[in-house]
C-alpha positions as MATLAB code, in Angstrom:
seq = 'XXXXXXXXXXXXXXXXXXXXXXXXXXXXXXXXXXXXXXXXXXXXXXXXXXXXXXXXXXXXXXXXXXXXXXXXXXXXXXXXXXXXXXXXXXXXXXXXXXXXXXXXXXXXXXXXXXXXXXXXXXXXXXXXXXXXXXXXXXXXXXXXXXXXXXXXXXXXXXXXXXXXXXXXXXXXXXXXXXXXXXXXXXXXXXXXXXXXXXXXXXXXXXXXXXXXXXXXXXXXXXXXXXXXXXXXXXXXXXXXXXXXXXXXXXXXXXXXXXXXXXXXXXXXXXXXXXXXXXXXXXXXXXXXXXXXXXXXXXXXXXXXXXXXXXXXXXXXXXXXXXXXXXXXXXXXXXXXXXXXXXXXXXXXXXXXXXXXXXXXXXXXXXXXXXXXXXXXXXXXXXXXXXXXXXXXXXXXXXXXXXXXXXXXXXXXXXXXXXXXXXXXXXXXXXX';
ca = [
     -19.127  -15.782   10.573;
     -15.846  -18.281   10.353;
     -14.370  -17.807    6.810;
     -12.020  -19.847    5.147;
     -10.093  -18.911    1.787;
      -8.417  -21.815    0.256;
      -6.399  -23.319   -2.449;
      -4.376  -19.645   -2.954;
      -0.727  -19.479   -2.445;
      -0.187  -17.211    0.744;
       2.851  -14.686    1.454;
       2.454  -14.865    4.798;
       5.573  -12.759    5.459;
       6.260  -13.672    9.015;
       9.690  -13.809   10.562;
      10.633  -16.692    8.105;
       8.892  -14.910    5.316;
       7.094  -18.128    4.715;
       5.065  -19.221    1.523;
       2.629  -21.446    1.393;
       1.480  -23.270   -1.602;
      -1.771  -24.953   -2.138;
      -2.652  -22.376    1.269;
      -5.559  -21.202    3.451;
      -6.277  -17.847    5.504;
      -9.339  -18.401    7.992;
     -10.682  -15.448    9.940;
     -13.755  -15.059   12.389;
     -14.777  -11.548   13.873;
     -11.739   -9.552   11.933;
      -9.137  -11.690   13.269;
      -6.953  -14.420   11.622;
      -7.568  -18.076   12.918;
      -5.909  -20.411   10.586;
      -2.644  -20.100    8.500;
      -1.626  -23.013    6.906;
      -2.619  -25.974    4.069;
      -5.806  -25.832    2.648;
      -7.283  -28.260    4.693;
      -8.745  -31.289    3.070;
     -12.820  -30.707    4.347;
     -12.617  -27.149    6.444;
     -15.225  -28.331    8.767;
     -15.929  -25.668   11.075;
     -16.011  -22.832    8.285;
     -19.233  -21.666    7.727;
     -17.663  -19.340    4.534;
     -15.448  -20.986    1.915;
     -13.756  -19.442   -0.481;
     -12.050  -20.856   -3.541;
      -9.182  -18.968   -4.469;
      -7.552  -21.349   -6.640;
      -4.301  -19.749   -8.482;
      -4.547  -16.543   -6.900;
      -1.973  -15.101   -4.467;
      -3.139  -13.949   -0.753;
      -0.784  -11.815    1.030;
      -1.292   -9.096    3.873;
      -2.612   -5.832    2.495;
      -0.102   -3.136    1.834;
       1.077   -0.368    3.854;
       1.305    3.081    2.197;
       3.564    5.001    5.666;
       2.798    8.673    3.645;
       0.809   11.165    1.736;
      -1.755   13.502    1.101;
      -4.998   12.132   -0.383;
      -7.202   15.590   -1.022;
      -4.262   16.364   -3.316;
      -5.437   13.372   -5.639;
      -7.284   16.718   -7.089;
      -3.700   18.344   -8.133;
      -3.224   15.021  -10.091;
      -0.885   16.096  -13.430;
      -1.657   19.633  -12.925;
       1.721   20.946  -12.367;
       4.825   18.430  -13.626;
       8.347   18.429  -14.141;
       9.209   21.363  -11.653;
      11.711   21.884   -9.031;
      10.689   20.813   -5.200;
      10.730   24.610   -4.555;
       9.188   26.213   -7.510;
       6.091   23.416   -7.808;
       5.531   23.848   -3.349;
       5.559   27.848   -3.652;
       4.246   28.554   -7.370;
       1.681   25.738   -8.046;
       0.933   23.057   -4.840;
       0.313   25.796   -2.396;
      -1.393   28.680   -4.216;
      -4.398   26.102   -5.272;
      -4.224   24.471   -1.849;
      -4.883   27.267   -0.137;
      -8.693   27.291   -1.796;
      -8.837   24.166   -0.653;
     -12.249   23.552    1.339;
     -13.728   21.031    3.612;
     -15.732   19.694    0.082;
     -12.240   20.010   -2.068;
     -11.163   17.424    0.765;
     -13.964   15.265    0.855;
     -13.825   14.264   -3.006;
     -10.380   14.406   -3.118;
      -9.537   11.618   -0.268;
     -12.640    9.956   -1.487;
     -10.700    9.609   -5.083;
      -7.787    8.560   -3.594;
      -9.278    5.808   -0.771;
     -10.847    4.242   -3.884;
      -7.378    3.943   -5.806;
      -5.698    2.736   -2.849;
      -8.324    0.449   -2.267;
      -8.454   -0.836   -5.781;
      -4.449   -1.643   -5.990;
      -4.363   -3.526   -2.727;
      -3.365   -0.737   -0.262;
      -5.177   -1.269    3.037;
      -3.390    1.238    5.279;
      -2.341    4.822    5.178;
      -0.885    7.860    6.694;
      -2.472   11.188    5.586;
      -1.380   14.448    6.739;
      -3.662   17.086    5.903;
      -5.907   19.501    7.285;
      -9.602   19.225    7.255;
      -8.984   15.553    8.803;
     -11.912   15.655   10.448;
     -13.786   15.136    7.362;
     -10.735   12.340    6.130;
     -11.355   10.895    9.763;
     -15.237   10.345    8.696;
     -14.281    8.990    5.132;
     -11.911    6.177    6.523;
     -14.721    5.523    8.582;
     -17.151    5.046    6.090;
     -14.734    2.956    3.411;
     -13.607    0.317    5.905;
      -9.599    1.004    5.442;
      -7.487    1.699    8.056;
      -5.107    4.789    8.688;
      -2.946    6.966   10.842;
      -4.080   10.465   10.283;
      -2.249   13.819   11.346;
      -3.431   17.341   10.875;
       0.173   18.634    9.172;
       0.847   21.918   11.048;
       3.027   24.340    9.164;
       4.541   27.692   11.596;
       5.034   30.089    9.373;
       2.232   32.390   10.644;
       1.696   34.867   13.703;
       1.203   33.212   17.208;
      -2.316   33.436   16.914;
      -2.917   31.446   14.064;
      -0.087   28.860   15.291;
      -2.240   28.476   18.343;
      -4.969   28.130   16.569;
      -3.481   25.463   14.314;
      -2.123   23.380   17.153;
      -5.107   23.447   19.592;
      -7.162   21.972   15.770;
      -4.241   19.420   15.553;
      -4.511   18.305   19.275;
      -8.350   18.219   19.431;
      -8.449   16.116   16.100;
      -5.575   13.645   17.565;
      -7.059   13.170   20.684;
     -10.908   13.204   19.176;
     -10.179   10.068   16.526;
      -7.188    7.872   17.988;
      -8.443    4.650   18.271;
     -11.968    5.464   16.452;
     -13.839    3.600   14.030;
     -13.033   -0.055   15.916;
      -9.724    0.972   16.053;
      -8.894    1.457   12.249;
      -7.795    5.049   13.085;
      -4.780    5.744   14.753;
      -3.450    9.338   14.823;
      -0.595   11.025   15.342;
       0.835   14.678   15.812;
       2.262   16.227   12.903;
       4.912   19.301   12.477;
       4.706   19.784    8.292;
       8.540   20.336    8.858;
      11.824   21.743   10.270;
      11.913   24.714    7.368;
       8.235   25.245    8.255;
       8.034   25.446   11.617;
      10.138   27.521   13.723;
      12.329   25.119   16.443;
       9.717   26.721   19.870;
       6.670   25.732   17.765;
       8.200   22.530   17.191;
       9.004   21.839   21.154;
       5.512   22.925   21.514;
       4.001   20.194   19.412;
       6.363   17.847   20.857;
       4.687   18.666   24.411;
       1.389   17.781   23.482;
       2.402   14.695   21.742;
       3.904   13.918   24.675;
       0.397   14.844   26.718;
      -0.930   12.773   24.457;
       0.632   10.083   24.181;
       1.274    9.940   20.455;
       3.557    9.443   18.005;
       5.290   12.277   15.549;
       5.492   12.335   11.510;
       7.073   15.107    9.849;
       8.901   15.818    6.216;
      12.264   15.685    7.031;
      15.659   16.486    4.282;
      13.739   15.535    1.320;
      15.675   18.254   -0.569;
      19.214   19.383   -0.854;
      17.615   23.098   -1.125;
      15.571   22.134    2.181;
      18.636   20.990    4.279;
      20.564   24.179    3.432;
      17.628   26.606    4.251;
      17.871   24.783    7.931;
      21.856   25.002    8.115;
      20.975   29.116    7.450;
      18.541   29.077    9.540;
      19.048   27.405   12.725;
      23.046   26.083   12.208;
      22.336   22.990   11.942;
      21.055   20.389    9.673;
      17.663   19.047    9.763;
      18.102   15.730   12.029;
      20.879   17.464   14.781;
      18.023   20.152   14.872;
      15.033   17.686   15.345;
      17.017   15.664   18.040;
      18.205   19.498   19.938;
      14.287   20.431   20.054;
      13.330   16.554   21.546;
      11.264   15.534   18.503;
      13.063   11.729   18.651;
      12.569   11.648   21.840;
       8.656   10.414   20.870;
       7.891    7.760   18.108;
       8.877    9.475   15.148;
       8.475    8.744   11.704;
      10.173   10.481    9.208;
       9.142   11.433    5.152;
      11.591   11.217    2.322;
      14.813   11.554    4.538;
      16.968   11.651    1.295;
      19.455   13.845    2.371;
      21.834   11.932    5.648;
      25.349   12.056    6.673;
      26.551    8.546    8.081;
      26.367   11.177   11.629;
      22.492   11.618   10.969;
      22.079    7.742   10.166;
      23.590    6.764   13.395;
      21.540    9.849   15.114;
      18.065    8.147   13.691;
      19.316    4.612   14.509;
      20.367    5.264   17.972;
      16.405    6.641   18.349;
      15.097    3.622   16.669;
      13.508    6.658   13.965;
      11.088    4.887   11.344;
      11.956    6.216    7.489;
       8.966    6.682    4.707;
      11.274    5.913    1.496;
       8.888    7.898   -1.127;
      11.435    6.981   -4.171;
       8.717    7.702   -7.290;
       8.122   11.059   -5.575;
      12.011   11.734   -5.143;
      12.131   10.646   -8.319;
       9.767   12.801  -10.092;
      10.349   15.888   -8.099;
      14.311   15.057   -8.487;
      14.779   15.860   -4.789;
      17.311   12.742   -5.118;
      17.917    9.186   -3.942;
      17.819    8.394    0.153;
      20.537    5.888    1.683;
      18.114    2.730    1.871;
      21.023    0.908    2.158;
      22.713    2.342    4.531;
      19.589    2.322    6.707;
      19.434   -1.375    6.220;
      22.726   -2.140    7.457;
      21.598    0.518   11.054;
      18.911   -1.386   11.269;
      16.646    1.390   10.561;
      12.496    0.561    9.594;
      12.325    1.411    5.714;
       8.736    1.490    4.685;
       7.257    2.751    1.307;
       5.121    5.655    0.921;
       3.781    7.352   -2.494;
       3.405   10.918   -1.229;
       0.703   12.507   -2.843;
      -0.608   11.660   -6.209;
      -0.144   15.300   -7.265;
       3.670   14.538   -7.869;
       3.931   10.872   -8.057;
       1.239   10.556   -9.883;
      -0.558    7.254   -8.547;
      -1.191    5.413   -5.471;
       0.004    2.184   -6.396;
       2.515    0.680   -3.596;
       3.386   -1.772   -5.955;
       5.102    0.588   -8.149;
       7.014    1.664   -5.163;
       8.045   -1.861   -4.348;
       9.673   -2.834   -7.500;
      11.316    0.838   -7.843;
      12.742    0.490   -3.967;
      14.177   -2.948   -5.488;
      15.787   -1.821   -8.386;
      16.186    1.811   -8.077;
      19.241    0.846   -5.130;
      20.638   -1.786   -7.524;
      21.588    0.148  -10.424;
      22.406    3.720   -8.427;
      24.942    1.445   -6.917;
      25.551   -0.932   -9.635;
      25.254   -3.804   -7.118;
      22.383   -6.211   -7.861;
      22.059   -8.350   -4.083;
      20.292   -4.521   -3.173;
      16.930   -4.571   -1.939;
      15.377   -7.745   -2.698;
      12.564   -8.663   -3.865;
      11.694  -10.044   -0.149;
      12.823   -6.648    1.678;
      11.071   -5.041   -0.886;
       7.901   -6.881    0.185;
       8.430   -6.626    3.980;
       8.911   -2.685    3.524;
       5.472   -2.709    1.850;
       4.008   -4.730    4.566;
       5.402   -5.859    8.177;
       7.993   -2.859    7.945;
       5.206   -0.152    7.327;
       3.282   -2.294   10.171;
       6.379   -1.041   12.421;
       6.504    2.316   11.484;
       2.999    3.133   12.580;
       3.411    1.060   15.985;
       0.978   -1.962   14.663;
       2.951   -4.608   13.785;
       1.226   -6.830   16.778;
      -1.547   -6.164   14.684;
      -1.104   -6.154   11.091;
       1.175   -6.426    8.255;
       1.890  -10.050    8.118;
      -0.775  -13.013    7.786;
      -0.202  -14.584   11.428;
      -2.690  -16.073   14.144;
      -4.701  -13.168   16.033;
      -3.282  -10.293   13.846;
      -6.113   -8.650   11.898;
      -7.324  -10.008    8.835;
      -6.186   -7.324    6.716;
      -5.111   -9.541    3.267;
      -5.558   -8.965   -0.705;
      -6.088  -11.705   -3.349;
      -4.276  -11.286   -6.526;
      -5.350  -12.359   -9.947;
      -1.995  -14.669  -10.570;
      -3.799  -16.412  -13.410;
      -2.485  -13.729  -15.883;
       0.735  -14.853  -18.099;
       3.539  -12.552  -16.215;
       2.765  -14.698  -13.167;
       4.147  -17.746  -14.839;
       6.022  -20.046  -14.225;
       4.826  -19.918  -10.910;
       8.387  -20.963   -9.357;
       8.896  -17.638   -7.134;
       5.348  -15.911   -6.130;
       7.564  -13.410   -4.273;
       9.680  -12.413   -7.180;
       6.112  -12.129   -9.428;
       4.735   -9.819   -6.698;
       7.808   -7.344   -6.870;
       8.968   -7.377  -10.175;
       6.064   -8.018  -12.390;
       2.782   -7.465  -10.280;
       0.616   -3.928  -10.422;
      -2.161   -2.814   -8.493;
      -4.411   -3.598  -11.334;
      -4.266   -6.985  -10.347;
      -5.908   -6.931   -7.104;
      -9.344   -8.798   -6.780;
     -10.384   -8.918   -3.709;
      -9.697   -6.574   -0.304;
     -10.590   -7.003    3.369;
     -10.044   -5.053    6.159;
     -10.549   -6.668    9.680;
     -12.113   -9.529    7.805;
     -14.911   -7.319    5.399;
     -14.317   -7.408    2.235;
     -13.762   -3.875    0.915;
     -13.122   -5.073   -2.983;
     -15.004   -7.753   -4.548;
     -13.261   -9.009   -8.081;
     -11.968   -5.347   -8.408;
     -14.979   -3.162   -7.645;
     -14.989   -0.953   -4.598;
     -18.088   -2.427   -2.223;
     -18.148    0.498    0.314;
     -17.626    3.273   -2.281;
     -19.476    4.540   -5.086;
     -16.292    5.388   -7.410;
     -18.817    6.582  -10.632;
     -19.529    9.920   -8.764;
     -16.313   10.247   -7.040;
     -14.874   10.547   -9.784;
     -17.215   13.009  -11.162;
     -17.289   15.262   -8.377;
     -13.489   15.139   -8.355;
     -13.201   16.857  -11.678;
     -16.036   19.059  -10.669;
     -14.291   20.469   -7.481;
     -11.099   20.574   -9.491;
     -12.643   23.095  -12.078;
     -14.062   25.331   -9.351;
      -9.887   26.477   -8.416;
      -8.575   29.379   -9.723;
      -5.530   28.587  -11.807;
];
């Protein structure tokens, strides 16, 4: 069926990050066919949507995090990196099961859903079972099974022939919404031959690499004692960059390591709530901007952020850089948007397919309820997205043209008993 939404004001972000006022989004079979004016009698539409004062833009881009830890959600705040990984995240984790999983990235497809996220990167294990779940909601994702070393040679085997069979089982499944990649958890975690082995079959397959990467002072010096090196020398010795790569948190670079990732055209997931929170410290956005490096936003997982809004992290990337550096012309409120979007569209190798609202890209788009007061006056949509917009505000969701949330309620999932069953498979851990 040809659809038509008019009458909205559309963030198209292309190259000329263009706005359109008084705009219209047509798609037909997933796929955008008209961006422009709302045309005057849109013959030819058999669908037509009024969106009248509401803002359409291209659905956001969330480039890392866990979702089954949606579970760990307030459990275990205001702790060290370190201390929450070893003494609270990892001890609970480990009871994870397949069902812990299931209700957990249920909980959290629904809240992305909800505040306009349309896109994400999970690395987890039991992905199978996330794998079926993105299926079933209608989003789209990049799933990796995260592979940590730190275990005899049989179990590393084991873990790696899991990670390749899921990669190679779900890339490109569900009409394409699923992309996968391989996924080392880290260069602390894994030891630098395990490493070289996952880059081998990522190379076999074809795929790309994400992995956490100097998110913590404390993380960079266990690497130095380690292996004599710091964490992005050491990744570029053992041939990680010599695949795709995208990169978590990256707070922690020398102007050496900046130029290391630019020269490999590296992607960066800037997680700043989580960096925040966890108070691993503040990455060099702006350096990375002036290298040329892909900045996209991620949450990490809800368990120390504690939502999945991407909003949030768009206006905290935009002011966050401002005031550490007391120089307001930071990170603005467009870049902000593009690293949300288009730039997050880069960093998981679709950008010739979504992130922007552009002929023949995917009709992956969000209508926001700009009727409320902190949209007005309506002189800079862009600015109101950034600075004043939250995820509440989302309406309406489609993904390759179906409509995933219809004026704020989830169509493809039942959110009443995922929510229910998340509290019930939280009680069944052992604190």
């Amino acid at each position: 069926m040809k659809t038509i939404l008019i009458n909205a004001t559309v963030l198209t972000v292309n190259p000329d990050n263009e706005v359109i006022y008084n705009g219209a989004v047509g798609f037909e079979d997933g796929v955008i066919t008209y961006v422009g004016p709302s045309p005057s009698g849109p013959a030819g539409f058999e669908e037509v949507i009024d969106a009248e004062g509401r803002i359409l833009m291209p659905g956001l881009i969330n480039t890392h995090g866990h979702t089954a830890m949606s579970l760990l959600r307030g459990y275990a705040d205001d702790l060290p990196l370190q201390e929450w990984l070893e003494t609270k995240m990892w001890p609970l984790e480990a009871q994870f099961t397949e069902e812990h999983v299931r209700w957990g990235t249920s909980l959290s497809i629904v809240e992305m859903l909800k505040t306009g996220t349309t896109t994400f990167v999970d690395m987890y294990d039991h992905m199978d079972m996330v794998a079926e779940l993105v299926t079933a909601s209608g989003m789209r994702a990049s799933l990796c099974r995260g592979v940590i070393g730190l275990c005899p040679p049989d179990v590393q085997a084991q873990k790696l022939d899991e990670a390749s069979a899921f990669a190679a089982r779900w890339n490109n499944a569900a009409d394409g919404r699923i992309k996968t990649m391989m996924s080392p958890h880290g260069p602390y975690t894994c030891p630098p031959d395990y490493i070289q082995r996952i880059v081998a079959k990522a190379e076999e397959l074809d795929l790309p690499i994400h992995i956490h990467m100097s998110e913590s002072e404390w993380e960079v010096q266990q690497n130095v004692d380690d292996y004599g090196s710091r964490p992005v020398l050491h990744l570029e010795k053992l041939g990680v960059f010599n695949r795709p790569t995208l990169v978590a948190h990256a707070v922690h670079l020398t102007d050496e390591e900046l130029d290391i990732l630019a020269k490999y055209n590296v992607k960066v997931s800037h997680n700043p709530i989580s960096n925040l929170k966890l108070g691993s410290g503040i990455a060099r956005v702006p350096e990375m901007m002036e290298r040329g490096i892909c900045v996209s936003l991620g949450t990490d997982s809800s368990a120390s952020n504690n939502n999945l809004d991407l909003f949030e992290e768009m206006k905290m990337v935009a002011l966050l850089h401002k005031g550490v550096r007391k120089n307001p012309v930071l990170v603005p409120a467009t870049e902000a948007l593009r690293m949300a979007t288009i730039y997050g569209a880069q960093a998981l190798l679709l950008s010739d397919q979504i992130g922007s609202l552009e002929l023949g890209k995917q009709a992956d788009f969000i209508v926001i309820d700009s009727h409320r007061v902190f949209y007005q006056p309506e002189h800079d949509p862009v600015s109101h997205v950034v600075y004043s917009a939250s995820g509440r505000d989302v309406k309406d969701v489609y993904v390759k043209g179906k409509q995933l949330i219809k004026d704020g309620v989830c169509l493809s999932m039942d959110e009443e008993t995922i929510s229910k069953e998340a509290n019930r498979m939280f009680a069944r851990l052992q604190k």
